[in-house]
C-alpha positions, 0 to 999 in steps of 0.5 A: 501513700504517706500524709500530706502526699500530691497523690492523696485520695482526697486530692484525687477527688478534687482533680477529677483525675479518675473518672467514677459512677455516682448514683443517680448520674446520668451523663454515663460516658459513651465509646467512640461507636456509639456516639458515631452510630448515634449520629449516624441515626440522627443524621439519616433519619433527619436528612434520609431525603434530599435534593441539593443543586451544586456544581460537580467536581473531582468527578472519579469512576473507581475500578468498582463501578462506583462514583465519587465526587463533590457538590460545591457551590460558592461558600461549601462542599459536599462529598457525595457518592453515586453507587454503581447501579445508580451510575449505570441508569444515569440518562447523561456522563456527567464531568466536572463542571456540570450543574446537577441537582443530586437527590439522595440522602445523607450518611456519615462514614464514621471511619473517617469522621464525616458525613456524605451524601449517597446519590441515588439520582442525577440531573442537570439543573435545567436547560441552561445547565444541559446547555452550558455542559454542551458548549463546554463539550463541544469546545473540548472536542473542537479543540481536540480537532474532531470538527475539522474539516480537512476530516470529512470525507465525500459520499459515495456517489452510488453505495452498494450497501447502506447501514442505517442505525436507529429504533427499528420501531420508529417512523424514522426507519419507515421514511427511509427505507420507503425514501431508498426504495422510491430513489434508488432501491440498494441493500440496507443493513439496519442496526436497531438501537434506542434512540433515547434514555440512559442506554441510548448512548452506549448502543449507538456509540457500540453500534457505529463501532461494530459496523466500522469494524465489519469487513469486506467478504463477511456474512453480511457486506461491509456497508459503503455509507452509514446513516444516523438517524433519529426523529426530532425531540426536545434536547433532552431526548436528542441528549444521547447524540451530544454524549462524548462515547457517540461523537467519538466513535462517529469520529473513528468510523472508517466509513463515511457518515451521514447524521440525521438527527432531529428536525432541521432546527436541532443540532447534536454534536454527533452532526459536527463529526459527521461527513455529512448532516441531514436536516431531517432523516428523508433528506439523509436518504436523499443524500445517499443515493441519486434518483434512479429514473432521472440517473438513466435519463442522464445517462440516455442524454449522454448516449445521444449527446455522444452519438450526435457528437459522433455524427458531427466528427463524421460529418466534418471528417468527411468534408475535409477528406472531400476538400483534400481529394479535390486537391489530388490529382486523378488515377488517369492523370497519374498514370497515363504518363508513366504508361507512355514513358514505359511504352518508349522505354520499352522501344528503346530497349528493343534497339539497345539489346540488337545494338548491345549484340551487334557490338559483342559479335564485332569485339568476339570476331576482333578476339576470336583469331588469337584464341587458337588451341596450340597457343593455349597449349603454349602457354600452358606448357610454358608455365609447367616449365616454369614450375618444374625449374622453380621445384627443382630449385626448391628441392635443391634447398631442402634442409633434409637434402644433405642428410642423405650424404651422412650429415645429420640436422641437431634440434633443441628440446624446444624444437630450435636448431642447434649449430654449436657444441656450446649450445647443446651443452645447454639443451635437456635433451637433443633430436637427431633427425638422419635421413631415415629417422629421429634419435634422441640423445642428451649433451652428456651421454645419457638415454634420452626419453623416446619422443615421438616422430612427428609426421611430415606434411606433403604440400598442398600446391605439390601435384600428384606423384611429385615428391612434396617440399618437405618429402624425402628427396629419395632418388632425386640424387644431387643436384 
């Protein structure tokens, strides 16, 4: 570099454009790692365990099972992440909104240049937080229509098979069975579950689905009525039965729902989606099935009810047909005249046949001299005379008569007559008929095609041996 030069050694020192090591120097320059690992310790060894109280926002589950969300309150935030074998031991589902106390520690991510909290725990900030997360629950699920009424379904009067879920250890399950067997004894199906802590929601929601799932010809019988049942507790044991997953699988459940959780004074959530609440797990016994003994009675006062019924149809039935019988008149009565008028028709009938036969004699002996052999012979022979005049006649018509003389009669291919020269002409082909037979001919000369000779037909009115009307009049000669 020349003299006088803006990059001189000396200008160079002055800028402190290059940074140099000095002895003694105890401020060394640090990389980005390591002042972020530095901070990374300063921070967790500060703060490796805290509690703080905020409201939960921006709550996410990812695909891995792990958490994230944010701590606010009025003037900051706090990014905080709850891993996933935390997440699986919490006691409730939290949601934005909910009033939490976290307990954890704090971390830095110095990838990003910001520090969170790692929650290894988290509870709702006292009872009025667990009940300002349940109103606004039950507001959400009121809106989504889950509470309706129009929803609930009636109770089977008699259920065959019962499924009740709930601790199989409890003294719930005791009273209830004890309450079914005293009532009405009928199958139960009991799907053990835990009724409190961090698993308790999972099972009862997995529960209530697998029994609505169960269909009817299975290993087991489909249930007709489910019981939900829990002893009485504090809302934080009940806390379970407030859970979106339970109440909406109460919801989906294809079969009428009985809910008995608690004492009389504790409502969950799962009771507004239910068919029916009990107060107490007895009384949902109660409602499930009638009294067995008080049911026969009733059924023994129906019998008798019925047969008394019965007697008094009977009874005024009976008194009808007797009123009405009075009004009829008696067997004698109806037929003692029509035996007297039978009686004197048959005597009329005696005189009425000799008269009848009395007046045919007169009119046979009026008859009986016109009735004579000979006059029945002249009529007969009259009429033959007659007969045979009007044969001869006939026969003096027949169309065939003159063929016997030379003539010859010319029929069409059709069968018609043919009278004129002008005519035939016309015709394919020409039948001859002579007196004893048929020749085919055509108009020009030619060989006609054989036709064969139809049949005469003898009258049906000619008697036997005299020629037919269309028969050959043969020797008849002329007339």
């Amino acid at each position: 570099m020349t003299a006088g030069s803006p990059f001189d050694a000396r200008d160079d020192d002055a800028a402190g454009l290059v940074a140099k090591d000095q002895a003694g120097d105890n401020d060394a320059p640090l990389t980005v790692s390591e002042i972020s690992q530095a901070l990374k310790r300063t921070v967790e060894g500060s703060f490796s365990h805290v509690r703080i109280r905020g409201e939960i926002s921006g709550w996410k589950r990812a695909v891995s099972g792990h958490c994230y969300f944010t701590l606010k309150d009025e003037a900051a935030n706090l990014d905080a992440v709850l891993w996933r074998g935390q997440a699986g031991r919490l006691a409730f589902a939290p949601e934005d909104g909910a009033e939490v106390i976290a307990t954890g520690k704090l971390t830095t991510y110095p990838g990003r240049s910001k520090y969170q909290v790692s929650v290894s725990s988290l509870e709702l900030a006292g009872e009025g937080a667990l009940m300002a997360l349940l109103e606004k629950r039950k507001a959400k699920l009121a809106a989504e229509g889950l509470f309706a009424p129009e929803r609930k379904r009636e109770l089977p009067y008699l259920p065959r098979t019962i499924a009740v879920v709930t601790s199989p250890t409890g003294a719930v399950i005791r009273d209830i069975l004890h309450r079914l067997a005293d009532r009405f004894p009928t199958r139960v199906l009991v799907w053990p579950v835990p009724v409190q802590g961090e698993a308790a929601a999972p099972a009862v929601a997995a529960a209530i689905r697998g029994i609505s799932a169960m269909q009817a010809g299975g290993a087991l019988p489909r249930p007709d009525l489910l019981i939900v049942a829990r002893g009485g507790g504090s809302i934080e044991d009940l806390w379970a039965f407030n859970e979106e997953d339970v109440v909406r699988a109460a919801a989906d459940c294809t079969i009428p729902l009985i809910s008995a959780v608690g004492h009389e004074t504790d409502t969950t959530l799962i009771d507004y989606v239910s068919d029916r609440r009990a107060p107490t797990p007895t009384a949902a016994a109660e409602m499930a099935v009638p009294v067995r003994r008080e049911l026969a009675a009733y059924v023994s006062e129906l019998a008798l009810r019925g047969s008394r019924g019965l007697l008094r149809l009977l009874t005024r039935a009976g008194e009808k047909l007797g009123l009405v019988a009075a009004r009829l008149p008696t067997l004698s009565t109806l037929v003692d005249q029509r035996s007297q008028r039978l009686d004197d028709l048959g005597e009329r009938l005696k005189g009425a046949l000799a008269a009848r036969a009395s007046s045919a004699r007169a009119d046979l002996s009026a008859v009986s001299g016109r009735l004579q052999p000979r006059l029945l012979k002249a009529r007969v022979d009259a009429a033959d005379e007659k007969l045979a005049g009007l044969w001869r006649l006939a026969m003096l018509a027949h169309p065939d008569r003159p063929l016997k003389k030379g003539y010859a009669r010319v029929n069409g291919a059709a069968g018609e007559v043919v009278t004129s020269a002008h005519a035939a002409k016309a015709q394919p082909r020409l039948v001859l008929h002579f007196a004893d037979g048929e020749v085919g001919a055509t108009p020009d000369g030619g060989t006609p095609t054989k036709r064969p000779v139809a049949k005469k037909r003898r009258s049906p009115y000619v008697k036997p041996g005299q020629p037919g009307l269309f028969d050959d009049p043969g020797a008849d000669g002329d007339a």
